[in-house]
N, C-alpha and C positions, 0 to 999 in steps of 0.2 A: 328642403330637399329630402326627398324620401333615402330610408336606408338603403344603403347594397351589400353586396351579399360577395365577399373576394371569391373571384376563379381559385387562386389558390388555395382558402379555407374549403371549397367544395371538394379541391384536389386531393388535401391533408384529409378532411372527414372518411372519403372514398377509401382510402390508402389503411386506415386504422381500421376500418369495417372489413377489407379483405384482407388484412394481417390477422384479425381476432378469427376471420371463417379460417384461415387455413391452420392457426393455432387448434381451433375444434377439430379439424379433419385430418391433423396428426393425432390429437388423443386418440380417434377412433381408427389411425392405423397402428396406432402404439397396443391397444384392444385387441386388434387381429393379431397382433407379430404375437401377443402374448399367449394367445389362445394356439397359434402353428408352437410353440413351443412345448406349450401344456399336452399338446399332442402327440407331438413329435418323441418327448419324453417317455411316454407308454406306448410310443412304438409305433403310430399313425403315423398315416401317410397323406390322408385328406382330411382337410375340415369342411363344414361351413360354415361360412359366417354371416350372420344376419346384418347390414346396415340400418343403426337404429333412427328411427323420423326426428327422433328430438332425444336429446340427454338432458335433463332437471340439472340447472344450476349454467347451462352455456346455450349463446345464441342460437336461434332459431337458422338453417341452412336449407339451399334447394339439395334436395336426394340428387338430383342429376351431377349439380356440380360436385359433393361429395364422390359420388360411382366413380365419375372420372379422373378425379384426383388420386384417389385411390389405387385404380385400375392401372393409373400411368407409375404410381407410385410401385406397384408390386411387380409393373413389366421392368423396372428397372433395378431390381435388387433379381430379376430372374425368376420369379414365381411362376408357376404355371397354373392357371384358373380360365373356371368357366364361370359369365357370366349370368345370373338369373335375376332378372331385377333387381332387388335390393339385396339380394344373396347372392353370396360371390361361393363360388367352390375353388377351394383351393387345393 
């Protein structure tokens, strides 16, 4: 009898791959908040922020799904931004 492969093991795999994407796509809103700080501090009122293709050291993610996450993430803390591809202005 050949191997099989559990539905639930492909379930569990699936679930740890997008727990690690969205671990990467809060460091890189923990990045932005830093940067609106560093700003905001000398008195700025806009930034922008580049969304970078890849970070050295964390999984590889699609730009689209990061933008979105992002985007939803800062419409809910209240931010006001315009989007430019991979540059968000905040």
């Amino acid at each position: 009898m050949p191997p099989r492969i559990s539905l639930v093991e492909l379930y569990n795999l699936k679930e740890k791959k997008d727990y690690v994407k969205f671990i990467t796509f809060d460091y890189i809103i923990a990045s932005c908040h830093k940067k609106i700080k560093n700003s905001a501090s000398i008195g700025g009122m806009n930034i922008f922020y580049e969304i970078p293709f890849y970070i050295y050291g964390k999984p590889l993610y699609k730009m689209k799904d990061c933008v979105e996450y992002i985007l939803e993430s800062l419409k809910k803390t209240d931010y006001m931004f315009k989007d430019y591809k991979s540059q968000i202005q905040i």
